[in-house]
Chimera marker file (.cmm) of the C-alpha trace (Angstrom):
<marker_set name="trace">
<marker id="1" x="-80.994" y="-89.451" z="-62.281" r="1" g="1" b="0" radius="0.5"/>
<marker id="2" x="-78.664" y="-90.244" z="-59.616" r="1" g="1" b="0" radius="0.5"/>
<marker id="3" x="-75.478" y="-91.995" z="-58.863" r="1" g="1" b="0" radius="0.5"/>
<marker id="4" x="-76.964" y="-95.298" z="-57.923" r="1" g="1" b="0" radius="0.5"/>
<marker id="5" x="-79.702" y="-95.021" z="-60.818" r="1" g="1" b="0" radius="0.5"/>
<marker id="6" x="-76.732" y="-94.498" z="-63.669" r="1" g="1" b="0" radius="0.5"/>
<marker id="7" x="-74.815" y="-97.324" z="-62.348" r="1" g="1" b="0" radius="0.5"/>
<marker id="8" x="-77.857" y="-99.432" z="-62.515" r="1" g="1" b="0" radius="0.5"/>
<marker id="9" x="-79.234" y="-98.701" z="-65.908" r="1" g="1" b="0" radius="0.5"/>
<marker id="10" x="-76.311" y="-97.933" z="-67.557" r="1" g="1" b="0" radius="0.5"/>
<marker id="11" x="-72.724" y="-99.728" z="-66.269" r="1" g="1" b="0" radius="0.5"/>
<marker id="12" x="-73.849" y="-102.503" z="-64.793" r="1" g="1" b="0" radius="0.5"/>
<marker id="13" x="-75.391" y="-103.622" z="-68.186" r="1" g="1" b="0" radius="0.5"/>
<marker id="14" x="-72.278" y="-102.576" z="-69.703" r="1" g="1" b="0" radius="0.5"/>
<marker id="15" x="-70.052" y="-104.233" z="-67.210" r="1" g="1" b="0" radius="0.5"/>
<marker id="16" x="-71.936" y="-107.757" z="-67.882" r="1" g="1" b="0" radius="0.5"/>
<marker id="17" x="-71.939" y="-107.491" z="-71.483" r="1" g="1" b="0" radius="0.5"/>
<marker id="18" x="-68.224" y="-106.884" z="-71.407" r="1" g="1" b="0" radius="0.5"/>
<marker id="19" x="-68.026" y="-109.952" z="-69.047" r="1" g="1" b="0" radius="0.5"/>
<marker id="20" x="-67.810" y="-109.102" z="-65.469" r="1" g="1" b="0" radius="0.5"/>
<marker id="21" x="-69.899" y="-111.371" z="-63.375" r="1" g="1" b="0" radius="0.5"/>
<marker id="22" x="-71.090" y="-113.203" z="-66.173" r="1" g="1" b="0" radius="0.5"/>
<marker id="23" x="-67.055" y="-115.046" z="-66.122" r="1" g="1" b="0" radius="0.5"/>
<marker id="24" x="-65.903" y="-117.428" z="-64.083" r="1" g="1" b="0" radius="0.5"/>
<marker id="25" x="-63.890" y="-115.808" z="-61.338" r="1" g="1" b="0" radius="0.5"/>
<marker id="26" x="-65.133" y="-112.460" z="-62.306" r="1" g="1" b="0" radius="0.5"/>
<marker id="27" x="-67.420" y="-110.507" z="-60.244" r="1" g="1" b="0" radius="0.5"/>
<marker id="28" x="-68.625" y="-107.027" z="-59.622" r="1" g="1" b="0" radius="0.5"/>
<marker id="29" x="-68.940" y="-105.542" z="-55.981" r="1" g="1" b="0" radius="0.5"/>
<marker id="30" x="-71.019" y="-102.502" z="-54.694" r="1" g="1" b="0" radius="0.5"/>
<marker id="31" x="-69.364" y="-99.809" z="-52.960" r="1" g="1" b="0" radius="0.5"/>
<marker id="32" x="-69.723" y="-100.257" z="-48.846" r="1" g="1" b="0" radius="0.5"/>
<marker id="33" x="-70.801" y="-97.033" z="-47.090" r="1" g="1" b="0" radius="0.5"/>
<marker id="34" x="-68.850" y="-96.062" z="-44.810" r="1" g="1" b="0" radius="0.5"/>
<marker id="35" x="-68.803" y="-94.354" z="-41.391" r="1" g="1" b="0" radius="0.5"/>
<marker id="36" x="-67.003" y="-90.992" z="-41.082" r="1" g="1" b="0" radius="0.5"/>
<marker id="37" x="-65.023" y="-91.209" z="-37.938" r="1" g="1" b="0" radius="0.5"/>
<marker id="38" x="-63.719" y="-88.116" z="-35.636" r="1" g="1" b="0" radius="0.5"/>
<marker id="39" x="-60.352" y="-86.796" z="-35.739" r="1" g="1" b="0" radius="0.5"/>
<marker id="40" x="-58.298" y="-85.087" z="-38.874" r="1" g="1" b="0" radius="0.5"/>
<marker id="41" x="-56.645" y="-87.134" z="-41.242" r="1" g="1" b="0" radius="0.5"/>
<marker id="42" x="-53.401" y="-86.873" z="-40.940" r="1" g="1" b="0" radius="0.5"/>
<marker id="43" x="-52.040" y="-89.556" z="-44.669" r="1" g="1" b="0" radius="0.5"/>
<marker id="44" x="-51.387" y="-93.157" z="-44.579" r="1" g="1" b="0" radius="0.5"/>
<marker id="45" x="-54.842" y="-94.326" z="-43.281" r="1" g="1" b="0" radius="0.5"/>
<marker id="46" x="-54.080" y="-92.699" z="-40.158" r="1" g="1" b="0" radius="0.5"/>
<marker id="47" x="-56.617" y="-90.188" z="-38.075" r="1" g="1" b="0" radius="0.5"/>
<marker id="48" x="-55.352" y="-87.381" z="-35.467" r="1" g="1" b="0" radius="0.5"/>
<marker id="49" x="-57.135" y="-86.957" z="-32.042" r="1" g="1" b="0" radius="0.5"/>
<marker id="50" x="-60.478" y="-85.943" z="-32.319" r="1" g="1" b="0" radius="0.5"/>
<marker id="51" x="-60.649" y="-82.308" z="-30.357" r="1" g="1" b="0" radius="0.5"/>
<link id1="1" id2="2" r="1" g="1" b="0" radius="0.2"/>
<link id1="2" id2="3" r="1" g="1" b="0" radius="0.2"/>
<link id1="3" id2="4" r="1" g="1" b="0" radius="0.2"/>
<link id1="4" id2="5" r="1" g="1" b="0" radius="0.2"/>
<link id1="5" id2="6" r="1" g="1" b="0" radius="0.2"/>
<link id1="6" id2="7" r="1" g="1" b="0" radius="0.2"/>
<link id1="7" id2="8" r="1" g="1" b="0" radius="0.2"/>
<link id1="8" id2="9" r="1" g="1" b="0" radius="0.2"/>
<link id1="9" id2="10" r="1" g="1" b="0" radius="0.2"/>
<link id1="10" id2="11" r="1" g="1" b="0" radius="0.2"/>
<link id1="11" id2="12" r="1" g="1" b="0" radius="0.2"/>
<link id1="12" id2="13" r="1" g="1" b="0" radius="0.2"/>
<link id1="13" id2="14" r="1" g="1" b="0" radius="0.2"/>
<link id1="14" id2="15" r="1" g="1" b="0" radius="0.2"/>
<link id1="15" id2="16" r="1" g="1" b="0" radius="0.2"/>
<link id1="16" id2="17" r="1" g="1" b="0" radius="0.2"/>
<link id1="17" id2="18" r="1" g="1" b="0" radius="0.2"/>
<link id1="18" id2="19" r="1" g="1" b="0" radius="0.2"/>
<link id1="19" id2="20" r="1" g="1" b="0" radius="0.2"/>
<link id1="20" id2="21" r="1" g="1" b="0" radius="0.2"/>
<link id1="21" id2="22" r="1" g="1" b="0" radius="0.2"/>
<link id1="22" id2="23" r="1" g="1" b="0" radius="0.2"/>
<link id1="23" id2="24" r="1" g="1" b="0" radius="0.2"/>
<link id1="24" id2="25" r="1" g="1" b="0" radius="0.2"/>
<link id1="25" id2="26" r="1" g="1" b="0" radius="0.2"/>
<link id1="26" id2="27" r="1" g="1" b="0" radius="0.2"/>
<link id1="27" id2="28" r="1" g="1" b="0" radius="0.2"/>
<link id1="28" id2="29" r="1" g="1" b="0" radius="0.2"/>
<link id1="29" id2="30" r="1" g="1" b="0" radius="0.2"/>
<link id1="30" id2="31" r="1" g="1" b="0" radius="0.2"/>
<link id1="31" id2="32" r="1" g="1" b="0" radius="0.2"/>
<link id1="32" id2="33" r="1" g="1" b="0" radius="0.2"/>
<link id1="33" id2="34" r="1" g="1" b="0" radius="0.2"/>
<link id1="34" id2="35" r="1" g="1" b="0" radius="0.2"/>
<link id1="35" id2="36" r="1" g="1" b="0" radius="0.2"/>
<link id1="36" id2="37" r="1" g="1" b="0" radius="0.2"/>
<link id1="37" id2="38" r="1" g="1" b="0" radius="0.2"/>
<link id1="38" id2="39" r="1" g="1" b="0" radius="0.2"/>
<link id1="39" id2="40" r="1" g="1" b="0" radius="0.2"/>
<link id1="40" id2="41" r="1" g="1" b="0" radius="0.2"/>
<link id1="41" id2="42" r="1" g="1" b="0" radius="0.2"/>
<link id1="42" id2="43" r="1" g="1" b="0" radius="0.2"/>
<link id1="43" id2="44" r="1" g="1" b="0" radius="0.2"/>
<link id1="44" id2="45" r="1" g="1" b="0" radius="0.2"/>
<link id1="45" id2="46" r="1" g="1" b="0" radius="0.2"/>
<link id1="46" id2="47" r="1" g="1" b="0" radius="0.2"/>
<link id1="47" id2="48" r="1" g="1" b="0" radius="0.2"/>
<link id1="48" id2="49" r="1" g="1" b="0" radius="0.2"/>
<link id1="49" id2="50" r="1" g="1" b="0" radius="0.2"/>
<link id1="50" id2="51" r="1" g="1" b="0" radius="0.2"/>
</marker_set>
């Protein structure tokens, strides 16, 4: 079983039984790939020159 296969049989379930996207206002995102850009990472959210 994977990641995405525990989240999907297991906390998601868990999550709406608990109330999270079942409430008004509530609501339960999934995680946004992202790119991995060049460059070290230097703190803060900020990236060195890529060499």
């Amino acid at each position: 079983m994977n990641e995405a296969e525990t989240r999907t049989e297991h906390i998601d379930p868990a999550l709406k039984t608990a109330g999270w996207g079942v409430v008004e206002g509530s609501k339960i995102l999934r995680e946004k790939s992202c790119e991995i850009t060049p460059g070290r990472i230097e703190g803060f959210g900020r990236r060195g020159r890529n060499r």
